[in-house]
N, C-alpha and C positions, 0 to 999 in steps of 0.2 A: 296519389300517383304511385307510391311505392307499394299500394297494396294491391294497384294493380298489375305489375309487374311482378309480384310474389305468384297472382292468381296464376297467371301463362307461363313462369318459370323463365320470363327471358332474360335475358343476361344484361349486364349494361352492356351498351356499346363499344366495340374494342374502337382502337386508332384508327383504326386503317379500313375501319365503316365511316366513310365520310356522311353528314347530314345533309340528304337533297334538300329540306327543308331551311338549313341552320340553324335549326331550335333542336339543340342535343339531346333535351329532353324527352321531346315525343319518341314513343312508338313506332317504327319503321314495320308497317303493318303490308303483305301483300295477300291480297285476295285471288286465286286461280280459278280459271272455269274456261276448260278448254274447250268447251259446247258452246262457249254463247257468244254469239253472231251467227253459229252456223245453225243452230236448232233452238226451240222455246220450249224446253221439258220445265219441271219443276227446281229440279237441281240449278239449271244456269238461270230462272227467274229471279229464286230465293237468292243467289247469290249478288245479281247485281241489284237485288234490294236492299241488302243489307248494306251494299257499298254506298249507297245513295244515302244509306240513314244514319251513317257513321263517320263520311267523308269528309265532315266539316267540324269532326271534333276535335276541340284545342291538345287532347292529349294524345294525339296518334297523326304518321304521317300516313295516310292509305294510300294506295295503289291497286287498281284493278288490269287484272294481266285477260287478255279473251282470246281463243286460239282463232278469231278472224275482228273485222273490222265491229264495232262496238262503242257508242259515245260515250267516250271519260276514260276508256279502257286505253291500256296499250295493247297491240296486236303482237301476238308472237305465234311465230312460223308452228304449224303443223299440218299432217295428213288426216284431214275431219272423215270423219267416220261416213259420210257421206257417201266422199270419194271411194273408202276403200268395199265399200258395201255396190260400186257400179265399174270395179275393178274384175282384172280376171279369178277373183276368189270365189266369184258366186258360180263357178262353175263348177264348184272343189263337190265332189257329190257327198261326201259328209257334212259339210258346212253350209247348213239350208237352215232357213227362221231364225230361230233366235242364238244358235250357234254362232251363225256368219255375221249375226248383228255384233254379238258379245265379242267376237274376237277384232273385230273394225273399232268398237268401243276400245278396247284393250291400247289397238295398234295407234290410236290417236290420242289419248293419254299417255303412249308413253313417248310420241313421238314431240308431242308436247313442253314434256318436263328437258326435250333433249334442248326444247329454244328457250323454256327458259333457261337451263343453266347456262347456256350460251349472252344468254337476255339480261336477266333480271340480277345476276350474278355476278357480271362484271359492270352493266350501268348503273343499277341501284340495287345495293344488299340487303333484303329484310331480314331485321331479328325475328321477324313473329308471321309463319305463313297460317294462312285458312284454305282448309281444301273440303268438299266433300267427294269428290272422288277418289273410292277406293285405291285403285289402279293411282292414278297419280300422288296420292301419299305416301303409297310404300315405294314408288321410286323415286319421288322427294327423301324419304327415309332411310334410302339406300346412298343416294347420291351426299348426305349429311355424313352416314358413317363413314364412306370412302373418304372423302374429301376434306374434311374436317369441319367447313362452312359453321358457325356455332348458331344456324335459323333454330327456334323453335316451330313445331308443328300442332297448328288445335285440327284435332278433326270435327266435322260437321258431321254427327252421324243422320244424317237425311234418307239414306236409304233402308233403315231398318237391319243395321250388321249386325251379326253377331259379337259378343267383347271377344272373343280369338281372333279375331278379324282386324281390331284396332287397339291392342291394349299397349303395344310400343308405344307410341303416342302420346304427347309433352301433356295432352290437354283435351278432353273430349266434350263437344258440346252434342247432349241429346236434344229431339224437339219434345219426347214426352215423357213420362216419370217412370211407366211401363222400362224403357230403356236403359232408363237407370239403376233403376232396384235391379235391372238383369245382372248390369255393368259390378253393381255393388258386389251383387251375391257370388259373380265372379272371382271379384279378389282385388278388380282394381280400387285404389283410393277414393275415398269421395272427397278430399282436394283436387282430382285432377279433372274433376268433372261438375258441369253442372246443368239443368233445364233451363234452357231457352230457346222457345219456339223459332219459327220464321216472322221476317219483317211482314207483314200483311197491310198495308197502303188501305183506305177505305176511302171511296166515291162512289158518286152518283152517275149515273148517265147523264146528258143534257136534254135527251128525246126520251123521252114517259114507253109505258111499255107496250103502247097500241102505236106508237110512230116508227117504235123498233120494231115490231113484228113487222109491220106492213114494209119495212125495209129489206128485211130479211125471205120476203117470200109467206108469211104465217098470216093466221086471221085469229081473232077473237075466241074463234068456238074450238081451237085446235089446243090441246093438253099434250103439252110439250117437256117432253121427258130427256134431259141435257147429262153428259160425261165428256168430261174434261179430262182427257186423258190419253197418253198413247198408245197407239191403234196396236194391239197386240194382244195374243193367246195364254202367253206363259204369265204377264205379273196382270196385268189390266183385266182380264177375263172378258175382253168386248164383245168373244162368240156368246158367251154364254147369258149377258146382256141384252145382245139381238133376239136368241131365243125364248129369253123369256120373255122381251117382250112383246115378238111374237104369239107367243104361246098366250098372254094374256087376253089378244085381241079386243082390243079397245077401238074402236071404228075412228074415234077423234084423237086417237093416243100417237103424234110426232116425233122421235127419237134424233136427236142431234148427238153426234159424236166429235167432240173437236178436240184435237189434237194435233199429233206429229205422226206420218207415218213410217212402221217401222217394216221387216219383211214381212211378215203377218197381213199387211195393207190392203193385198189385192184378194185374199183368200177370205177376208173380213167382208171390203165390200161385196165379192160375188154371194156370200152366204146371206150378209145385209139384202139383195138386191131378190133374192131368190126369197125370204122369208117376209121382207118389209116391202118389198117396191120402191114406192115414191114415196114410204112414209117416214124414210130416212135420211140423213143426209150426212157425212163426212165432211168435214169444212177444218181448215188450215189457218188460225187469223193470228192477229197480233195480242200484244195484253189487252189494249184499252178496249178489243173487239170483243176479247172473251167477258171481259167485265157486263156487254152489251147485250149479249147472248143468256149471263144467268141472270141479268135482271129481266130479261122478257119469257123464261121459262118459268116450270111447273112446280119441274121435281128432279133434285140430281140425284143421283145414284153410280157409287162408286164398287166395283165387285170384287176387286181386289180384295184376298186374302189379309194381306199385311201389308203396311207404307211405315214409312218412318216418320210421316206426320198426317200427311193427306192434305195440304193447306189449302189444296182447292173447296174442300168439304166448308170450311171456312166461311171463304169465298164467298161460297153459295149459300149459306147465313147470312152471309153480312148482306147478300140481295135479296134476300129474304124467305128462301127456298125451304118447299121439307128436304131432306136430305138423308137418303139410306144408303148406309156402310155395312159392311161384313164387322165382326166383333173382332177388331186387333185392336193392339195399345195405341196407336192414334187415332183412332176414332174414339177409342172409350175416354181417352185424352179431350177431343175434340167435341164430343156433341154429349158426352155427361149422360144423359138420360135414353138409356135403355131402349127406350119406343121409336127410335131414330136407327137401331142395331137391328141387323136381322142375317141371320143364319142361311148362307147362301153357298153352302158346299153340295143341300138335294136340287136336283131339277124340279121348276115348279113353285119351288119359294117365292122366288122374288113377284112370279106371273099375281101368284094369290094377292099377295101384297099393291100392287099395282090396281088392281080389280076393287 
C-alpha cells in the first residue's frame, strides 16, 4: 500500500478530507472525462474502461466524474462541445473545421473543471485525479496552485503529447515505450512515469460473421474494408482513406467508416459519395456494435500519422483482422511486425497495398 502511494506521490489524507468510503486507508481516486455521455471517441471509451476495471479494488476509493449522464458516473455540469459547435460560433468566418472543433473542445473542458470544483471539491475531495485531457489538466493544475487543494494529478498521455506539454505533472502514464524514452530523454524522471496501455475488454459476438453481415446490409462475396475512427481531415486522414480506396478500385471492396462526427463530416461524406457511391457507408454505433462490425470485416486500416496508442488497431486483432497503420510509436508498439506498417504520407500507397 505504501508503495503504492510513493508511486502517484499522494499525500496522506489531511483532517478535513473526510473518507466517503470510512476506510482511511484507501486511495480517494477520481476519474474525469468530460466527453463521456455526450460522444464515444477513444479517450472517453478508455476512460470508463479503466473505471470498470479498477472500481472494485480494495485499495482505492474510485469515482468516475462524466460531463453528462453515464452509469456509475456522477454527472457534472458542462457546455459539451456539441452544443458549442451548433452555437453562433460557427458563423465566426475564421473558425471553420477543426479550428471551431478545437476551440468548443477547449470551451467544454474548461467549463467542465469549472463544475467540478464546484462538484467534486466540496462533496467528495480526491487526493489522486486521472485525466487524459489536456485542456482539463492544466486547469485542474492551475486551480491546485491557486487554491491550495493538496489533489495529485496522473496524466494519461493518450493523445500522443509532447513532454513540454505535461512535464508539471505529479505522474504520467504513457500507452507506449516510444512515449517514454521521448519523456526520458526530455529530462523528466522515470519515477514519475510509467507504460501502461489501455484496458482492452475481449468478446465475442453472439451472431457468427455471416448472421452479422446479413444484419448489417453485407453479403459473403463483399471485402469489407472497416476504420474506426473520427470522421475528420487533420488527425484521422478519412479523405485520404476514401481515395485510396478509391483509387484501388476493387469492384467487391465495401469501406465502413464508423465513428463520431466531427466538422469535417459533411465535406468527408460528399467526397465518400462522389468517389465511392453506395460502396461506403458512415455509421454512428455503440461499443458492443463496433466490436460487431470488426468481427464481420476484412481489413482495418487506420491513416493517421501518430495516436498515442491506437487501441482500436487492437481491437481489430483481437477480431481477428489484418490491420494497416502508418509507422508511429503506437502502432510499432501495437502490431510489432513491420508487414502490418506501411508508409502512407505518398498518394497511391495505401491503393497498391489494398490490390
Amino acid at each position: 500500500m505504501q508503495n503504492q502511494r510513493n508511486l502517484i506521490g499522494a499525500r496522506e489524507p489531511e483532517a478535513s478530507f473526510p473518507s466517503a468510503s470510512g476506510v482511511d486507508s484507501k486511495i480517494k481516486l477520481a476519474l474525469f472525462s468530460s466527453g463521456l455521455g455526450i460522444i464515444n471517441r477513444g479517450f472517453e471509451v478508455s476512460t470508463a474502461r479503466i473505471f470498470r476495471a479498477i472500481e472494485s479494488c480494495p485499495d482505492l476509493d474510485t469515482r468516475l466524474f462524466a460531463g453528462a449522464d453515464y452509469p456509475d458516473a456522477r454527472k457534472v455540469w458542462c457546455i459539451n462541445r456539441n452544443s458549442w459547435l451548433q452555437s453562433p460560433l460557427q458563423w465566426i468566418p475564421f473558425l471553420k473545421g477543426d479550428k471551431l472543433w478545437r476551440l468548443a473542445y477547449i470551451l467544454e473542458q474548461t467549463t467542465f473543471c469549472f463544475g467540478l470544483i464546484a462538484d467534486s471539491q466540496q462533496v467528495w475531495q480526491p487526493e489522486v485525479t486521472w485525466v487524459k485531457e489536456v485542456p482539463l489538466a492544466h486547469v485542474l493544475y492551475e486551480f491546485r496552485r491557486l487554491s491550495g487543494y493538496p489533489y495529485k494529478i496522473v496524466f494519461a498521455n493518450g493523445g500522443g503529447f509532447r513532454p513540454k506539454t505535461y512535464q508539471q505533472f505529479d505522474f504520467i502514464q504513457h500507452l507506449h515505450q516510444d512515449a517514454y524514452e521521448e519523456a526520458l530523454e526530455f529530462g523528466i524522471p522515470a519515477e514519475k512515469m510509467n507504460v501502461l496501455p489501455n484496458v482492452i475488454p475481449y468478446s465475442v459476438p453472439a451472431k457468427n460473421r455471416a448472421q452479422l453481415r446479413q444484419e448489417f446490409g453485407y453479403s459473403e462475396t463483399d471485402w469489407i474494408v472497416i476504420c474506426v475512427a473520427a470522421w475528420n481531415k487533420y488527425h484521422k486522414r478519412v479523405d485520404y482513406l476514401i481515395e485510396e480506396v478509391a483509387r484501388a478500385n476493387i469492384a467487391n471492396c465495401k469501406l465502413i467508416i464508423c465513428g463520431q462526427p466531427e466538422p469535417d463530416a459533411d465535406e468527408l461524406q460528399k467526397l465518400a459519395e462522389e468517389k465511392l457511391g453506395d460502396r461506403v457507408r458512415f455509421i454512428t454505433v455503440e461499443e458492443e456494435k463496433v466490436k460487431e462490425l470488426l468481427h464481420m470485416s476484412d481489413l482495418f486500416v487506420l491513416c493517421s500519422f501518430y495516436e498515442g496508442l491506437g487501441t482500436v488497431m487492437i481491437e481489430a486483432a483481437m477480431a481477428g483482422l489484418a490491420v494497416i497503420s502508418h509507422p508511429h510509436g503506437g502502432s510499432k508498439f501495437v502490431l510489432e511486425d513491420e508487414r502490418w506498417l506501411l508508409d502512407m504520407t505518398e498518394a497511391g500507397s495505401l491503393a497498391i497495398t489494398l490490390r
